[in-house]
N, C-alpha and C positions, 0 to 999 in steps of 0.2 A: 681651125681645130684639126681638119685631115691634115693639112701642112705639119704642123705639130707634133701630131701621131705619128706619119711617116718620117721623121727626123731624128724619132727615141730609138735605142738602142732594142736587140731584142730580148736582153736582157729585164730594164725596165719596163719595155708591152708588157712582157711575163709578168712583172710586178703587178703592173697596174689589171691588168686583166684578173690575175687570181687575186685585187682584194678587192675589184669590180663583181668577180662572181662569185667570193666567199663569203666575204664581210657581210653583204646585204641579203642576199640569202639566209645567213646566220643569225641575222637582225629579228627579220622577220620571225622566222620558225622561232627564235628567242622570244620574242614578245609573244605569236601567238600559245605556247607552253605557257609562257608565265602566267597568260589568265588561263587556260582549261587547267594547269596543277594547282593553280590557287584555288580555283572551284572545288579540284576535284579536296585538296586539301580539307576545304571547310566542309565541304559534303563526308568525308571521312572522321573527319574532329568531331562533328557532331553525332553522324551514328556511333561513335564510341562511345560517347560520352549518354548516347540514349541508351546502350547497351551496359553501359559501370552502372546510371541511374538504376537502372532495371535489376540489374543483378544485386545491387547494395536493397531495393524496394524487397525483391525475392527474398534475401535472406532475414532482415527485418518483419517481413510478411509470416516467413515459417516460422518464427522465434514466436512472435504472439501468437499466432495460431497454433503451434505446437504447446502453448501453456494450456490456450483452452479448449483443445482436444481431450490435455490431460486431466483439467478441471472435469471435464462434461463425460470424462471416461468414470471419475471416482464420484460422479454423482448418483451412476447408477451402479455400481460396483456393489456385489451381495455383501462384503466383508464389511463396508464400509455402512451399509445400510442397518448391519447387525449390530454395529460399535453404537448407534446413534440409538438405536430404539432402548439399550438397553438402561437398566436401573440399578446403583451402584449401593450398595449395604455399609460400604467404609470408605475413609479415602485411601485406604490401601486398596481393595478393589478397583476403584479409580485410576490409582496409578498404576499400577499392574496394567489396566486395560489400557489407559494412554501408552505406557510402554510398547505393546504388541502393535497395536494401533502404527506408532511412528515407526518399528521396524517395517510395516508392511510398506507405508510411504517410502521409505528410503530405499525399501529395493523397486517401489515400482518407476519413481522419478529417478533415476539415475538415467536414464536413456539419454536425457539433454542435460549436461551439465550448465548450458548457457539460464535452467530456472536459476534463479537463487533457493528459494525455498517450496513447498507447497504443503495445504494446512488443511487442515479437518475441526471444524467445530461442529459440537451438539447442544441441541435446546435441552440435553440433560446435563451437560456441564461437559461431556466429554472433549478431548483436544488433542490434536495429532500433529505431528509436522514430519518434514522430512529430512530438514537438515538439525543438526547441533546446537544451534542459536540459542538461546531460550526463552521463554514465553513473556512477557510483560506481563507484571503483576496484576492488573485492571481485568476486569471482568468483561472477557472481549465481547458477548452476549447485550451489553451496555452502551455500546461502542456506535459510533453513526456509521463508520464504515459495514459496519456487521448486519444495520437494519437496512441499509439500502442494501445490501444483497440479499439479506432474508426478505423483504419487503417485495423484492422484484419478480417477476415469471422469466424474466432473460436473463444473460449473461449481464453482467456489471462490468464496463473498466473506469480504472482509475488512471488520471493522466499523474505523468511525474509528480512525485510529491517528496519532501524528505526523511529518510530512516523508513523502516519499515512499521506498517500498522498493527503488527503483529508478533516480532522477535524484538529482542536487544541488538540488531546491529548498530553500526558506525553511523552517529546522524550526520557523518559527511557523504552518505550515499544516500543519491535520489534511490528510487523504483517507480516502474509501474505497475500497478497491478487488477489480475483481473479476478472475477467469484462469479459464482452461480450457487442458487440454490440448490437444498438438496429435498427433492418432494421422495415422501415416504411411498414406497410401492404397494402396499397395503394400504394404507389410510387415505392417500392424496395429500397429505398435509408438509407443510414445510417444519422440518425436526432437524435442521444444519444449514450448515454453507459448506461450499469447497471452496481455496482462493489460492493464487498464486502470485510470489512475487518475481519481476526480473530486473537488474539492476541494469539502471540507464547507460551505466559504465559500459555495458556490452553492446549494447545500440551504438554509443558515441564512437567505440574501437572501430567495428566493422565502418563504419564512414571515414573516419578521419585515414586508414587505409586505402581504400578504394574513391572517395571522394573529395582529394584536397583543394581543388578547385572551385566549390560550389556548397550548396546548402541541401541537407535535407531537413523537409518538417514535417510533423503528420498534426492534422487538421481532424476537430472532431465535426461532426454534422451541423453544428451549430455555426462551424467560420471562426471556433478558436482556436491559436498556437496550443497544441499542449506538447509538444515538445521540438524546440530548432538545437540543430547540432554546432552552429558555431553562431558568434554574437556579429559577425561582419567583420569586425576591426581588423583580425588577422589575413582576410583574406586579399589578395592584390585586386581584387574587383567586386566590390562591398557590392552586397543585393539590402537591397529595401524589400522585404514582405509588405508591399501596403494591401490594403482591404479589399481596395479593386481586384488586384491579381487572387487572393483568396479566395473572392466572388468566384472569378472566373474559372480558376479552379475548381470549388465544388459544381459549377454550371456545367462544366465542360466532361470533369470525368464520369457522374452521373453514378450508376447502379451498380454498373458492370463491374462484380467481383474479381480478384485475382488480375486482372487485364490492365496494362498498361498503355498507357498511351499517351501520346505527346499533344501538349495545352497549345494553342497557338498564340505567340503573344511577341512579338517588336525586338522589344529590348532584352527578356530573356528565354533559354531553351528551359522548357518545364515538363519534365516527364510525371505522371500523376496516376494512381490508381487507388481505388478503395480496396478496404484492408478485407479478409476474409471474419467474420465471424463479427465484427465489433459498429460497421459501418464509418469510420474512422478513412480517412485521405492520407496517404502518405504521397510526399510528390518533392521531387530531387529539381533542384534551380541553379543552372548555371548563366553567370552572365557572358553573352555573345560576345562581347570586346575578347576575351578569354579564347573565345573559338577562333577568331579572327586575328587574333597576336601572330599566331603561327604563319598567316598568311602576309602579312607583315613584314614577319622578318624574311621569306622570301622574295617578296620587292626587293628588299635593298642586296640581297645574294644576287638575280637574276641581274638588275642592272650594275651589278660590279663585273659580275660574269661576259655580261654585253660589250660594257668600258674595257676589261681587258681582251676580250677578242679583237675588239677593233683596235686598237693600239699593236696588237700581237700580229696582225694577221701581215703585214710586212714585213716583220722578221720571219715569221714562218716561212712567207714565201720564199727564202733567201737558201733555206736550210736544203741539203739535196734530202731529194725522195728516201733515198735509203738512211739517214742519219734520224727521220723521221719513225718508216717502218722497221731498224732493227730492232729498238726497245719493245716498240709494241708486241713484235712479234714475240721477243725472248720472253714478255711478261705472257702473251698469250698461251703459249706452250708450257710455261710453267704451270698457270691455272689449270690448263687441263690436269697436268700429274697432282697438283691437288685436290682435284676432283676425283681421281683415280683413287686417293687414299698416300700418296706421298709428302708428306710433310718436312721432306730432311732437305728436298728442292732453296737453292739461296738465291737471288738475283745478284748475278757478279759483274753487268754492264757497268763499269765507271763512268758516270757521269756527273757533272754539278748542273743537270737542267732540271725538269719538273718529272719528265721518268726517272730520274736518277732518285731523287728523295720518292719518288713513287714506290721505285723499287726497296729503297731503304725502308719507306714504311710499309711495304709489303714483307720485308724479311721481318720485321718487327711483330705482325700481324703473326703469321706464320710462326716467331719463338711464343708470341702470347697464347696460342690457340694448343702449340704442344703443353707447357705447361698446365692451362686451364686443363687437359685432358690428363693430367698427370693428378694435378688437385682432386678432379671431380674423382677419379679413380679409386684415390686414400680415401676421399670422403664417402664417398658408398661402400668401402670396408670399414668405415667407421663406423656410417650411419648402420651396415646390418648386425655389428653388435648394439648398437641404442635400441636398433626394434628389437633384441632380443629380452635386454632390461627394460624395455617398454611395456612387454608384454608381461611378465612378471606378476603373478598375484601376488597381493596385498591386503593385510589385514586391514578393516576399514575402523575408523576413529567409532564408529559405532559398535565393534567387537569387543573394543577397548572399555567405553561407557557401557554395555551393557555386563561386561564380565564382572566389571568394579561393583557396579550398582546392586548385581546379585551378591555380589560376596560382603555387600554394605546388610541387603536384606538377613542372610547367611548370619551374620554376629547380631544384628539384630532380635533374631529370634534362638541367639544362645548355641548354635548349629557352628560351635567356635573350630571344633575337627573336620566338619565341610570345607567352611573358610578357608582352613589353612592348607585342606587339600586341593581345593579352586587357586588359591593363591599360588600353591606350588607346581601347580599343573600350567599356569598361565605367566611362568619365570622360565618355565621349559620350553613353553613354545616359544614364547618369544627371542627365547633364548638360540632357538635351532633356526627359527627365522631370520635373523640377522645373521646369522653365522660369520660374522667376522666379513661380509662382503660377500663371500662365499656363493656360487651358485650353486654348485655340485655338492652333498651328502651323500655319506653312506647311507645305504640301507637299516642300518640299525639306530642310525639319525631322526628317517622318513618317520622309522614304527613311532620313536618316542614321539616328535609330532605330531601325526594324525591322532595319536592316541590322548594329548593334554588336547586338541582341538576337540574331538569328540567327548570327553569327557566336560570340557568347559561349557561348546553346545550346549549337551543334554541338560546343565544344570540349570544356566539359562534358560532354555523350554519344558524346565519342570519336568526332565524324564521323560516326554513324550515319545521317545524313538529308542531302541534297544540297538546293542551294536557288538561284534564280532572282529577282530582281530588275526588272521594266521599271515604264519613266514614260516618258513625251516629257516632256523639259526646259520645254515650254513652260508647263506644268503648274505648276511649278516653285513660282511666286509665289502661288497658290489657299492657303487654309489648309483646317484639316480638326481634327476631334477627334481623340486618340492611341486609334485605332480598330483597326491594324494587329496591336499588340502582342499583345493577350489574343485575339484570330482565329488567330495563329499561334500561339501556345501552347497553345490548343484545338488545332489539327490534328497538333504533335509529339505531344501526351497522347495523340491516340485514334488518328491514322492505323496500318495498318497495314500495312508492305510487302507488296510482293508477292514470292513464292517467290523466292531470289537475288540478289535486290534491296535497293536503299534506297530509302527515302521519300523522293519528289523534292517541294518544295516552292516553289510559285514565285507570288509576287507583284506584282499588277501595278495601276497607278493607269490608269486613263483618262476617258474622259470622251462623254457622251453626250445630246445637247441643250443643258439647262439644268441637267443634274445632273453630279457625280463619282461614278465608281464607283470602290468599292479592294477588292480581290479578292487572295483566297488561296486557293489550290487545292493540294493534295496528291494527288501523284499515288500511289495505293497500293491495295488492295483494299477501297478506298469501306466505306459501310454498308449496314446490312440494310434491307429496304422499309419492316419497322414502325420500325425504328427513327428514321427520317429522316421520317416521317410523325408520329409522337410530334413530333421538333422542331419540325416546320414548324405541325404545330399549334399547340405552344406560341408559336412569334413570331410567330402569327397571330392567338391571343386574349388576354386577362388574365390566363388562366390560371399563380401563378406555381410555376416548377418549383423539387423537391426540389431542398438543396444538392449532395446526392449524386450529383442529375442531370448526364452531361454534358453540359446543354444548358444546364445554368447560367448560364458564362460565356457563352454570345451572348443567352440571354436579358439578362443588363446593360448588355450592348453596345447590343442592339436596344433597350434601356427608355433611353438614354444619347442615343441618335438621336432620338429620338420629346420625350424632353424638351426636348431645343432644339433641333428643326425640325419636329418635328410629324408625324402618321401618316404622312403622304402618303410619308416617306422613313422608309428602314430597310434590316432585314437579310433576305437571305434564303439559303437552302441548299440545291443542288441536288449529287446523288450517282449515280454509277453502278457496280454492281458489277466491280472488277476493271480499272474504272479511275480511279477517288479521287473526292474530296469537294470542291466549291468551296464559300465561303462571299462573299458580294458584300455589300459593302452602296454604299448612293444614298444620298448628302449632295448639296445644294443647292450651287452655287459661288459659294464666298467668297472677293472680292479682298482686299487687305491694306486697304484706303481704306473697306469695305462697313460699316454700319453692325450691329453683334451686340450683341443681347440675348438671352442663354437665357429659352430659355421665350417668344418672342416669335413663334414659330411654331403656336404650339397655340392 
């Protein structure tokens, strides 16, 4: 064998020496990578997929829990307490009161659009909701669903069922739904329910998003399905719910609210926690083959990767050193200047080896990275005109219903010149509202609309609030955003009179340097110091507020100013007790001739 060796060329030693000491070294550290990345692989697949579980548990967890916060909020709610005790003389009274009733609902559930509905019955007949839908004719009082919630001291849920127990919707939609009684705070006595619906449709979206590989179900205390998000078929690693594992499941996660934690179990990964408020198991199941695919398909990469080094590793050695380090190097210097922020950098070494198409899919890499930066660019001047139509008040379908319904009362009771002044006042606004697409109005646009909005209000709440008007005329021709409207509908919603009083509300345009100011003040018993301190912080920073906040609307107001004119203009809110609330906001002055670009102030 010395014989041998001393007889090769020194060429060949070289050969044989560098794939004596490459190749098997290469071997090695190859195979020992391939198990620590495959562990590490599985060990990463899995907390992911414990952390998607967990996150899809979270947001399903907040969804029912957020209906019956809202339930358990309008159980004890004064308004709610007063609708229910009271005693109705006609069924016009009735309906009137359900009327007022379902406006309260509808501004207090909008915070989560993901309810469907939420509902107010009384042991006197009364009925509230808070969306559109309408009541089924049945005397819900009659109803099984209605006595086991009246019947119980806790919360009630309902697992999926189809159509709702409550409206006329679509009987191709499940829901679930939860109620609680409503005990009189006077009496002790149960005199309602409160109940809410959500449609399974929103449960099944958020999974089938974040969890396509697996199953969620939530489990009531008992060990029954009451709702799996997929039937198996579709999935490439069918799970069996058998009884066993549900055992184990409620064994394993036990009491511990809100907290998640992973079921130990073989065959599959089970992330599992009980639900807040209901005692309900919600627990996400993915089977391991799934986790383990991935590690799989690494085998067969690694030993291709191995097969061609060892095949490689004698031409390699053939190649000189530098035919090796120029590529690398010219691609290594190039990475830096794109690290640096140069992107115009091309790899121009010719070559047909494996740096060459390296290189080629490095200049490729490089044209798609300029581009994508060219896309995202357009698209975030697109998207900040959508927030700006996003932010956009809107008159809601219940402004709509409740205008009609007065002006149906209105000819009813022969009030035929109300009527057709509500009718005509509510062709105006809508009219100035749509405006042809229109963002911008004149000022003498603004007046007419707040003016059929405030006029339609009052009619609707029966006069309750008085109201005031001023502009100088000269003003007239300036234009302005439709800024008025959602400011005075914030001060009807929260002001409140003072003792023997009505809320006087008065509006006024004027103007001060270089700017417009449009002001709405209510006159009435103002707000509290934190509270107005809360607001003012909020229009002060980024901060952005709960939908449930009423600071909501002028925070979009104030987010509406700022996208097309820039910090420098906005809203603000000043209050004193016992004498009401103003709300101002400063817009720049724009003639009809001025040139506007949203967004061209920021």
């Amino acid at each position: 064998m010395k014989k041998f060796f001393r007889q090769l060329s020194f060429r060949r030693k070289l050969l044989i020496s560098f794939v004596t000491l490459s190749c098997i070294p290469v071997l090695l550290v190859g195979i020992a990578a391939y198990h620590l990345y495959t562990n590490f692989i599985i060990n990463m697949t899995e907390k992911s997929s414990i952390e998607t579980i967990d996150l899809v548990c979270d947001d399903i967890d907040s969804l029912l829990n957020d209906a019956w916060t809202l339930c358990d909020m309008l159980t004890g709610d004064i308004k709610i307490q007063k609708y229910l005790r009271m005693d109705f003389d006609s069924i016009r009274d009735q309906y009137s009161n359900d009327l007022a009733g379902s406006m309260e609902l509808a501004s207090i559930s909008t915070y989560r659009k993901d309810i469907f509905g939420v509902y107010v019955f009384g042991q006197n007949g009364g009925r509230y909701k808070s969306n559109y839908y309408s009541f089924k004719s049945e005397d819900q009082r009659e109803t099984t669903w209605y006595k086991t919630i009246a019947g119980s001291r806790e919360t009630t849920w309902f697992p999926s069922h189809e159509g709702s127990f409550i409206v006329r919707s679509s009987i191709s939609d499940n829901f679930i739904t939860v109620g609680q009684p409503v005990m009189d705070k006077a009496s002790g006595m149960v005199n309602g329910i409160v109940a809410a619906d959500i449609k399974e449709d929103v449960i099944t979206q958020r999974i089938k998003h974040s969890l396509s590989n697996g199953v969620i179900c939530i489990i009531d205390q008992e060990g029954s399905i009451l709702f799996r998000s997929n039937a198996g078929n579709d999935l490439h690693y069918p799970i069996d719910i058998s009884p066993s594992l549900v055992s184990h499941i409620l064994e394993s996660t036990g009491t511990a609210v809100g907290k998640s934690m992973v079921v130990p179990d073989s065959g599959y990964l089970v992330v599992s926690r009980t639900l807040m408020n209901s005692n309900w198991r919600i627990a996400g199941i993915i089977d391991r083959g799934f986790l383990t695919q991935s590690s799989k398909d690494i085998t067969h990469i690694v030993m291709l990767v191995l097969l061609i080094i060892a095949f490689s590793s004698l031409y390699v050695a053939m190649l000189i050193s530098q035919s090796v380090y120029k590529p690398v190097q010219i691609l290594y210097r190039m990475m830096e200047e794109v690290e640096n922020g140069d992107f115009s950098v091309r790899y121009t070494y010719h070559s047909s080896d494996e740096f060459g198409r390296l290189g080629k899919n490095f200049n490729q890499m490089l044209e798609r990275i300029q581009k994508l930066i060219s896309q995202i660019y357009e698209e975030q001047k697109k998207l900040k005109n959508s927030e700006l139509k996003a932010l956009q008040a809107q008159i809601q379908p219940h402004f709509l219903y409740n205008s009609l319904d007065s002006v149906m009362w209105l000819l009813r009771m022969d009030k035929n010149r109300d009527a057709e002044k509500m009718l005509n006042e509510l062709s105006t606004l809508f009219k100035i509202s749509l405006s042809k697409g229109n963002e911008i109005i004149t000022i003498e646009e603004e007046l007419r609309h707040i003016s059929s909005y405030l006029f339609i209000t009052n009619m609707i709440y029966s006069k309750k609030f008085e109201y005031a008007i001023e502009c100088d005329p000269v003003l007239y021709s300036y234009r302005t955003l439709k800024l008025l409207q959602p400011l005075a509908e914030n001060a009807i919603a929260h002001a409140i009179p003072m003792p023997g009083q009505k809320v006087f509300i008065q509006v006024r345009i004027y103007e001060e340097e270089d700017s417009l100011v449009l002001s709405v003040q209510d006159i009435s018993r103002g707000i509290d110091q934190e509270t107005l301190e809360k607001l003012q912080q909020q229009l002060g920073t980024s901060a952005h507020p709960d939908r449930r906040d009423s600071g909501y609307g002028l925070y979009n107001v104030n987010e509406r100013i700022h996208i097309l004119f820039g910090s420098s203009y906005g809203l603000t809110v000043t209050s004193e007790p016992d004498f009401g609330t103003e709300v101002t906001v400063r817009i720049p002055k724009l003639k009809g001739d001025d040139i506007f670009v949203p967004g061209n102030a920021l």
